[in-house]
N, C-alpha and C positions, 0 to 999 in steps of 0.2 A: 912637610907637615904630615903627623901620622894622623889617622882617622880612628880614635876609640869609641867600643861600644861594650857595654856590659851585658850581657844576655844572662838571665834568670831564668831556669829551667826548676820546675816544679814537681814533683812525683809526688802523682796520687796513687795510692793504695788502699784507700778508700772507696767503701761504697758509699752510695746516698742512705739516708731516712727517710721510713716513709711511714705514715700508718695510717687509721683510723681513727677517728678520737670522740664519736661521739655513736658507739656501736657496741654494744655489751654483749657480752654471748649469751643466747639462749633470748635475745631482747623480741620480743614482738612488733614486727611495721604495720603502718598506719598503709595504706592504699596511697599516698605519696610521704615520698620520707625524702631528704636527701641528707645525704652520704657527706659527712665532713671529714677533713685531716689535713695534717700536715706532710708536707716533702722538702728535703734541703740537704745541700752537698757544700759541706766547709770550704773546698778546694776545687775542683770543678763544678764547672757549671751544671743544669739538669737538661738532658736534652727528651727526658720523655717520663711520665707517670701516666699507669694505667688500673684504674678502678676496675678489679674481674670481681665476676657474680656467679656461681656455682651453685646448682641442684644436687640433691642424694642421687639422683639418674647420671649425673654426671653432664647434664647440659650447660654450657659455660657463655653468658653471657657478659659480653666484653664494653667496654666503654672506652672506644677507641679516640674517643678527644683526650689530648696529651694535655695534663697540666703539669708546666714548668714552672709555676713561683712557691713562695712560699707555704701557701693552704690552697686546698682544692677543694669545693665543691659540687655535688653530683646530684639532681634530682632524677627518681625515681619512681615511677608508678607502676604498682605491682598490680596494677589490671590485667594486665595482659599475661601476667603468669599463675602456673598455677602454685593453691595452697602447700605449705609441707615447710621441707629443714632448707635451709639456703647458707653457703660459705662468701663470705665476701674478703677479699685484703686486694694490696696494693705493689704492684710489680714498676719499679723506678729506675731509672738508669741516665747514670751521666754521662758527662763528657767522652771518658775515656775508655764507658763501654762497662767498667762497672755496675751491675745491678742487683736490686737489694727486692726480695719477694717477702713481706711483712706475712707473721703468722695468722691465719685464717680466722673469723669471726662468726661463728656458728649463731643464726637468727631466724625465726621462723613469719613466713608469710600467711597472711590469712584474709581473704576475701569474704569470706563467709557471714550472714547476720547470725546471731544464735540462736538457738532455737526454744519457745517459751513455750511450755503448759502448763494449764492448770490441771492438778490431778481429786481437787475435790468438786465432785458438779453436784452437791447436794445445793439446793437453791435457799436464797439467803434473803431473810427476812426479818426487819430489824426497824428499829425506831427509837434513832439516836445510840443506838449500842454496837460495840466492838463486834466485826466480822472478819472471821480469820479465813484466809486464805490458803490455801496448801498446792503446790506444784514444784517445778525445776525451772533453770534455764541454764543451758548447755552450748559448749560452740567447742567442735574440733581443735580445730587451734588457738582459739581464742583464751583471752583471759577475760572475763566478768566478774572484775571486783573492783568494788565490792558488788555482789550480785543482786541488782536491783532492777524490781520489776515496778512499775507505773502502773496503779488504777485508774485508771478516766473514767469516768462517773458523765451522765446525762444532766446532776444539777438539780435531780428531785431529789 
């Protein structure tokens, strides 16, 4: 009696996908954001995805939890760093050692509240009639729009 066996050998030449998918460039974060996207390797498996995070200084922080399924998610709070330009993408690599470093997503961070004056202090005196207001509101990185400022009134 002969003993057959059929072995299937496979060549990847393939790397993984990886990317970002809900990160626009130039997009402003919220003080927590988290980081979605997908990763997937048709023929080998994924033995590691890594969400990196990059300053204009060149400080890289890394998100060493490996996600190997299909989407990854990443929460993030930008407390702890500071305002400015931020690169984020995703570095994947499967089975066979193949890895794929998605193109970088330019977004900026901002901690900051804006800044509000009023630039007319002539005092205002009125009964029942339209008072117009004049000033700015400004934030480094921020976007305020549409730019609206709140009167709060005492109620008399």
């Amino acid at each position: 009696m002969t003993n057959r066996f059929v072995l299937t050998n496979i060549v990847d030449n393939s790397a993984p996908v990886s990317g970002i998918t809900n990160l626009t460039a130039d997009q402003y974060l919220p003080s927590n954001y988290t980081f979605r996207g997908t990763n997937y390797d048709n023929v080998s498996d994924l033995i590691g995805t890594v969400l990196m995070i990059s300053n204009a200084s060149g400080m890289r922080i890394t998100n060493w939890t490996s996600f190997d399924n299909a989407g990854f998610s990443y929460a993030w709070s930008t407390a702890s760093v500071a305002d400015g330009l931020y690169w984020a993408w995703v570095d994947s690599t499967n089975y066979v050692g193949l890895t794929n470093t998605n193109a970088s997503i330019r977004f900026i961070v901002n901690n900051s509240y804006p800044f509000i004056a009023e630039t007319n202090t002539a005092q205002y005196t009125t009964n029942r009639a339209t008072i117009r207001l004049a000033g700015y509101a400004t934030n480094m990185f921020s976007v305020i729009d549409p730019c609206a400022v709140y009167l709060e009134t005492n109620g008399t």
